[in-house]
C-alpha positions as CSV (number, residue, x, y, z in Angstrom):
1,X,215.7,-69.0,5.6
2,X,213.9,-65.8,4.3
3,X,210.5,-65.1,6.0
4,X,208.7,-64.8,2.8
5,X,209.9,-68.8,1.8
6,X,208.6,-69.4,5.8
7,X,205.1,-67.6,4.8
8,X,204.8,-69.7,1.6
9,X,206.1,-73.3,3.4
10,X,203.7,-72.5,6.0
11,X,200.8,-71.3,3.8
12,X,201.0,-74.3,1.6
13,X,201.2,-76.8,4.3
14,X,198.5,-75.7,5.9
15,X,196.4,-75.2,2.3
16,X,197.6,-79.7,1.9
17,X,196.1,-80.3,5.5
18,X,193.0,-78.3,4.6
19,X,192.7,-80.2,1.6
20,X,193.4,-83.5,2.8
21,X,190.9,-83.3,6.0
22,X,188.5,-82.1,3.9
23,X,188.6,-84.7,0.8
24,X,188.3,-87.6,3.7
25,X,185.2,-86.3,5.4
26,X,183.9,-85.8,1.7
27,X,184.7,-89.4,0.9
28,X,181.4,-91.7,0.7
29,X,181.5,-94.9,2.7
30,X,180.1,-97.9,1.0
31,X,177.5,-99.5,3.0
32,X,176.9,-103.3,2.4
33,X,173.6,-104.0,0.4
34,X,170.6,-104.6,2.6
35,X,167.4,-103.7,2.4
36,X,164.9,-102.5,-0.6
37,X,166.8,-103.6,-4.0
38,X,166.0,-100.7,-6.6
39,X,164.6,-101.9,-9.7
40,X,164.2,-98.4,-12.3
41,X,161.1,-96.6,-10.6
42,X,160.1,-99.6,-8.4
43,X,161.1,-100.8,-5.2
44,X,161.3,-104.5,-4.1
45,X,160.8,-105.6,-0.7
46,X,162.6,-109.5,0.1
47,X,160.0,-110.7,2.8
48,X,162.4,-113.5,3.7
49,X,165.1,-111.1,4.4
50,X,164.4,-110.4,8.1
51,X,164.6,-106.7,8.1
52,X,161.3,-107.0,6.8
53,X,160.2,-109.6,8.9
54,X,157.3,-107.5,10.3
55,X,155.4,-107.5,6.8
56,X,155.2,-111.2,6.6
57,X,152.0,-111.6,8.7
58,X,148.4,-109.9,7.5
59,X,148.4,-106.7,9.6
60,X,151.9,-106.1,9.8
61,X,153.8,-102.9,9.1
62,X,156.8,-101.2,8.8
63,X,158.1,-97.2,8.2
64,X,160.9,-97.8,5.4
65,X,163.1,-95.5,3.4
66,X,163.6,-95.2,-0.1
67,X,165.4,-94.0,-2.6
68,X,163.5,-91.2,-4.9
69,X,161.2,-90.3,-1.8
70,X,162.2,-87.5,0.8
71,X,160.6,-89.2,3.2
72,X,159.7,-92.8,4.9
73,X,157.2,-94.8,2.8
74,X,154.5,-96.8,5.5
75,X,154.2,-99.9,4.1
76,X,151.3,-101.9,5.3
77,X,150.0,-105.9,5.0
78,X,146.1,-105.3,4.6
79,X,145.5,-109.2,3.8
80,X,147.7,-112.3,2.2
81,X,147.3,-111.2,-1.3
82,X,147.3,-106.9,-0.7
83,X,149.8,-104.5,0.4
84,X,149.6,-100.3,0.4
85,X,152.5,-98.1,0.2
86,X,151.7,-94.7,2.0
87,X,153.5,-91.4,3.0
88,X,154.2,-91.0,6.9
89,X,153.4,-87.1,6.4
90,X,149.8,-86.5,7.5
91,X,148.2,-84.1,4.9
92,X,146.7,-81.4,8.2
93,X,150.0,-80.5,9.5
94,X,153.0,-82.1,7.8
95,X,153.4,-84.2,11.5
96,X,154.7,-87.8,11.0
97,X,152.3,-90.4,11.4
98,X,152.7,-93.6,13.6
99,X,152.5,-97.4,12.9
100,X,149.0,-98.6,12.6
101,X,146.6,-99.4,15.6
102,X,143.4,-101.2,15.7
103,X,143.1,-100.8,11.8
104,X,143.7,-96.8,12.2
105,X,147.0,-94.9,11.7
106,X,146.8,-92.0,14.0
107,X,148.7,-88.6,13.5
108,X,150.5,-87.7,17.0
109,X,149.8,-83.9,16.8
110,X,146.3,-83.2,16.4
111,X,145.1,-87.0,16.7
112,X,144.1,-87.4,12.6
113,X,143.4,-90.7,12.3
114,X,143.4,-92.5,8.5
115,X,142.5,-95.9,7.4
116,X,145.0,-98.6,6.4
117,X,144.6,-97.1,2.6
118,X,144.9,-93.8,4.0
119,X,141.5,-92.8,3.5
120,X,141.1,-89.8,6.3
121,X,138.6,-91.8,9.5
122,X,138.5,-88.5,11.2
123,X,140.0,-85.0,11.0
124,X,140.9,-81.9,11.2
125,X,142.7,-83.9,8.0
126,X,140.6,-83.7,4.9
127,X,143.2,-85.2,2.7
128,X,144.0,-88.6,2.5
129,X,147.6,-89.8,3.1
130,X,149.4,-89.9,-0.5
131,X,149.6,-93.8,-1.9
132,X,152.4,-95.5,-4.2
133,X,151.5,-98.1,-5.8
134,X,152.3,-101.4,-4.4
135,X,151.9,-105.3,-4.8
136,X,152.8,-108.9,-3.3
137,X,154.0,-111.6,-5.8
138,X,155.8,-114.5,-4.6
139,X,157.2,-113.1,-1.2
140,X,158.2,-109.8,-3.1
141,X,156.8,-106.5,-2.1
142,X,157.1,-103.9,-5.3
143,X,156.4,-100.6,-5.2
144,X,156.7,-97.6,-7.6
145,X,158.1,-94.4,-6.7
């Protein structure tokens, strides 16, 4: 066999392998469908699917992710009939904020603290956490993105 058909064997094996390992860590798995159902621009929350079982009761919440937004959505139960939709990214520092306490959602870095509508209780914030848009109907939660 002449070296230069060894170089070209070799090189093209080894271009096949590349290409193969390569297209199978590419490949998207499919993940079974759980979780907010997309709806155009909105966003619908099952309450009797149990992954949001914490937003059944008044004063319940929950950090979820969705689709169109770069970061988790706080979704909170204010009362029976009202829900808000807010960004976990306090507006001082970019910091992530927590789950609500004692009808205040604190920011963990420089202790911000923000109503349940994110209205700012006490600084150094000065700007309220972004809302979306968000409603109860019928044991559905929608919200717009």
């Amino acid at each position: 066999m002449e070296r230069r058909s060894v170089l070209r064997t070799g090189v093209a094996s080894f271009l096949a392998l590349f290409g193969a390992g390569f297209a199978l860590c590419s490949k998207e798995k499919k993940q079974p469908v759980t979780g907010p159902q997309e709806n155009g621009n909105t966003v619908d929350l099952d309450l009797n699917d149990s992954a949001h079982a914490a937003l059944r009761n008044v004063g319940g919440a929950m950090k979820i992710n969705l689709a169109g937004v770069s970061n988790p959505v706080l979704v909170i139960r204010r009362a029976q009939d009202q829900v808000g939709a807010l960004s976990v990214i306090c507006t001082h520092a970019g910091c992530e904020i927590g789950l609500p306490q004692n009808h205040e959602i604190a920011c963990p870095c420089h202790d911000s603290r923000f109503g349940l509508d994110g209205s700012v209780i006490r600084g150094p914030a000065t700007q309220p956490l972004p809302a979306y848009p968000a409603v109860i109907r019928d044991q559905i939660i929608s919200i717009t993105v």
